[in-house]
N, C-alpha and C positions, 0 to 999 in steps of 0.2 A: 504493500500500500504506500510506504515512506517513498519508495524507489518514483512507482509513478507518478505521486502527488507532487514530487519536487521537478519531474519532468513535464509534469504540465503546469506546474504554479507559475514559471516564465509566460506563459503563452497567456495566462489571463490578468498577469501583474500589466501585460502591453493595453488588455481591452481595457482594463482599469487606468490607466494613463492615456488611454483615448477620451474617455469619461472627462476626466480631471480637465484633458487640454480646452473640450468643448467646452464646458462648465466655466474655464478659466474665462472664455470673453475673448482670447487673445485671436484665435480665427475665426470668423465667420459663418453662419451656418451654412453659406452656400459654396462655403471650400469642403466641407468633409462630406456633401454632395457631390463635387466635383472630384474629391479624393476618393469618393468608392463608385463614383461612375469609370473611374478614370483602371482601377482593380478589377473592377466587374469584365468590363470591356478590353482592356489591352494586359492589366499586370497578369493575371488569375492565369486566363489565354495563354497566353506566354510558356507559363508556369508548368500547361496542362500540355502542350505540344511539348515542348524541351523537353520534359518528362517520360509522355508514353512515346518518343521518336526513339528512346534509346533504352527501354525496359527491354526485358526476358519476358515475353509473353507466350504462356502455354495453355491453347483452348482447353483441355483436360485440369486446369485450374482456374481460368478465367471463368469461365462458363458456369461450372457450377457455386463461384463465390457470388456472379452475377445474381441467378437464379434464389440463393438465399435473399440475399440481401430485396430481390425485387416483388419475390412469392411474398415474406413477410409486412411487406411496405402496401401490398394489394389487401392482405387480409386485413392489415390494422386500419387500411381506409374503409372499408365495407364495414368494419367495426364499428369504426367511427359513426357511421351514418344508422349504420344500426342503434346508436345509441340515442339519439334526437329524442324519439318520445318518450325514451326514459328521464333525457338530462329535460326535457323539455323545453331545446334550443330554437328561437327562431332560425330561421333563414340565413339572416345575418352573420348569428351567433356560429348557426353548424359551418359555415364557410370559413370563420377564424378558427373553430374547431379542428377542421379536418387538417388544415396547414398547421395547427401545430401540433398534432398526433404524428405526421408524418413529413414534414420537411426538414431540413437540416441547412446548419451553416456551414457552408464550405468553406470558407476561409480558419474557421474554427478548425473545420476536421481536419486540411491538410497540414496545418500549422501543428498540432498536437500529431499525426502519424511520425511527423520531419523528426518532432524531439522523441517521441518513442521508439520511430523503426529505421531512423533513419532515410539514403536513398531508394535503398530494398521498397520499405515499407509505402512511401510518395508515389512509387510506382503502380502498387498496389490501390494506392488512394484514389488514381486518376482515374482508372477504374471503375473505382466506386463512383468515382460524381459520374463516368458515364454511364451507369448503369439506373442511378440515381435522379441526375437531374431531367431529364426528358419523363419519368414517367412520372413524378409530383409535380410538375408542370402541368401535364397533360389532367393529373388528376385533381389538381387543385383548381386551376380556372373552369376547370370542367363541374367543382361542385360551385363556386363562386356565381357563374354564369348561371347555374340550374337554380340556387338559393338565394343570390343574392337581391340586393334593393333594387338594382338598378338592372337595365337589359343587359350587358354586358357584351362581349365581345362576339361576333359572329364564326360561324365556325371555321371556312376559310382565313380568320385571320388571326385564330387561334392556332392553325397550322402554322400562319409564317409566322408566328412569335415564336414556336418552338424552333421552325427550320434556319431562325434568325439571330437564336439562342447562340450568345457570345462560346460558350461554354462545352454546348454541344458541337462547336463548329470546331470547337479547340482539340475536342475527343476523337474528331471523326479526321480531323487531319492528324494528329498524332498519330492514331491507330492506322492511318494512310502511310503513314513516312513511317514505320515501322513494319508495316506487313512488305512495303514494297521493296525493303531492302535498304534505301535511300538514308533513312536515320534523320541523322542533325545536318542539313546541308553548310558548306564552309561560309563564314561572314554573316549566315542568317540564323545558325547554331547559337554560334557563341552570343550575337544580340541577341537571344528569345534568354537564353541564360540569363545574362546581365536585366534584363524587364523580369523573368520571373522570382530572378532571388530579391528584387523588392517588393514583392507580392505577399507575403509570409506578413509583415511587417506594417506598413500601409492599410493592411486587410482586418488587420484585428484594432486598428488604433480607428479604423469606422466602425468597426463593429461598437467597441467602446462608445463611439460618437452617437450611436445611433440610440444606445440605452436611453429609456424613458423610467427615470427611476418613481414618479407622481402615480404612472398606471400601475405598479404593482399593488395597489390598495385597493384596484376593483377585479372581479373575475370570478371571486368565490369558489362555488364547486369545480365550473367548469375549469377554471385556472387551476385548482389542482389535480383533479382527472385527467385534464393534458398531459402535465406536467410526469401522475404518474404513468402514463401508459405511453409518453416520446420517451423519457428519461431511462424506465427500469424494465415495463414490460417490453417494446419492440426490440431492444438490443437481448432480452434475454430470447425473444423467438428466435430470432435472426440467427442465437447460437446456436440452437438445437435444429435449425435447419441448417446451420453449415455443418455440423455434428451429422446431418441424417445423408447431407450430398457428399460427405466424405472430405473436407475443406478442411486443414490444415496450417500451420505453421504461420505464419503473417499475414498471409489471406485471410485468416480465421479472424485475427485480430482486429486488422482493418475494418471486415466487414461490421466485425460488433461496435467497435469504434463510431463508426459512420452512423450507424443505426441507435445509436445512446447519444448523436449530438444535440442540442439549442436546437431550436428549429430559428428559420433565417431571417435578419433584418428586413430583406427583401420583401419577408409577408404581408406586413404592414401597409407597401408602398402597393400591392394586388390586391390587397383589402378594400384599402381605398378605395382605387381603381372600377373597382365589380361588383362594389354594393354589398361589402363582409364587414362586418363590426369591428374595424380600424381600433377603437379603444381597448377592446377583447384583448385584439390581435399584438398591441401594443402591450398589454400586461404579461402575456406570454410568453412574448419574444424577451424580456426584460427578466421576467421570474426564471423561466428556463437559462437563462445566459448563466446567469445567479449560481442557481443549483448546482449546472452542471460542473463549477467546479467542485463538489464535492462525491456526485455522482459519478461522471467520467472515471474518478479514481476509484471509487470504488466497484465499480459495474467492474473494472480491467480485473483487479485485483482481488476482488472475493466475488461478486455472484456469476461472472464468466466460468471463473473456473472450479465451485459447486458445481454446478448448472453440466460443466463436463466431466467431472468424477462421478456425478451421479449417474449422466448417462452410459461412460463406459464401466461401471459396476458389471461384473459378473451377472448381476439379477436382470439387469438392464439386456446385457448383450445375447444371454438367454432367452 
């Protein structure tokens, strides 16, 4: 628990001094807009190409950390919605609901695999957002648009949000310049290098920015329902399905990783956007930020690995 908690206490001492800087007065709000458009769009990108251009990529391990990681992310949104006329959500409400039972912040997750697994593990990570962000995109504006206040997006142009997704575009060229042989080309390697290793850094110092510490006073039930079923239960499915696909070694990790993170600053700004309770949306993002320092270390370091002594027991494998 000491090991990981001091490897991830860096990564959220930076969100915490993202905090402070904003709070401070000294830049303006529409710089650390411009600091994480500027992440979103070119640092992250960078980050996600440089990365999977020059992984070990093995479909017999990609495939199936994939497949946990995305079977469990489909069950807990069906969940989710399953659960409406019990929480008794409007519309609104089930719309900030569902984004934050199942999205996550990337800039958090790659940031925390870097200090955990290292370059190994980054690799791994890329991975996850592609495996990640296209389908809670797809499935978040999809319940937004279905629940929320306003009409929202048509469906054509719900397709080219996604095909126009910085992130996804990032994944699909990476995994291009990797399958093709090609890798890191000379001159435009090393710059994707140089933009992503300031990605790490920049990315958690808006995450910081972005906290809204006034919404954590409203949410009640559903703010902590969120809270436990992003934070403890989806990272513990997620293991028992990398457990049942046969997943492994740092793959294992990453995927549980990924699936225990914050859900993302981002939601907020599609909340808005689609007619989803922005305020909700706002205390969640802010509470979950919160937690998951305590959470993250502890999901890696004791319920991860309960969760997989229990199932490879003798009784279990019988």
């Amino acid at each position: 628990m000491a090991d990981v908690a001091f490897a991830v206490l860096p990564v959220f001492l930076l969100i915490f001094l993202g905090l402070v800087l904003f709070r401070s007065g000294l830049w303006r709000a529409d710089f650390w807009a411009a600091a994480e458009r500027l992440t979103y769009s070119i640092l992250f990108p960078s980050l996600i190409v440089a990365t999977l251009a020059q992984a070990h990529l093995e479909a017999g391990e990609v495939f199936p950390m994939v497949a946990a990681i995305d079977g469990t992310i489909l069950f807990m949104a069906v969940f989710a919605l399953a659960l409406q006329p019990i929480l008794r959500m409007s519309g609104p409400q089930l719309g900030a609901f569902v984004q934050g039972v199942v999205r996550m912040n990337t800039y958090l997750g790659l940031a925390v695999t870097y200090a955990l697994f290292g370059a190994e593990g980054l690799a791994k990570a890329a991975i996850a957002v592609a495996a990640i962000v296209p389908l809670v995109n797809l499935l978040c504006v999809s319940v937004l648009v279905r629940w929320g206040e306003s009409g929202g997006l048509e469906r054509p142009q719900l397709l080219g949000q996604l095909v126009r997704n910085p992130l996804i575009l990032a994944c699909a060229v990476g995994v291009g310049l990797n399958l093709s042989g090609i890798g890191l080309p000379p001159v435009l390697g090393p710059m994707l290098d140089i933009l992503g290793r300031s990605a790490l850094a920049l990315g958690l110092l808006a995450v910081g920015a972005a906290l809204d510490l006034g919404a954590m006073r409203q949410g009640g039930l559903l703010l902590a329902v969120s809270a436990l079923l992003k934070l403890f239960v989806l990272p513990a499915l997620t293991l028992l399905g990398c457990l049942a696909l046969g997943v492994e070694g740092s793959a294992l990790w990453v995927a549980v990783l990924f699936n225990a993170l914050p859900t993302a600053s981002t939601a907020y700004i599609l909340a808005r956007q689609l007619g989803g309770d922005y305020r909700l949306m706002a205390a969640m993002i802010t509470t979950q930020t919160a937690l998951s320092m305590l959470t993250i270390p502890f999901v890696l370091a004791y319920l991860a690995p309960v969760l997989e002594l229990v199932w490879t027991s003798p009784q279990v494998s019988q």
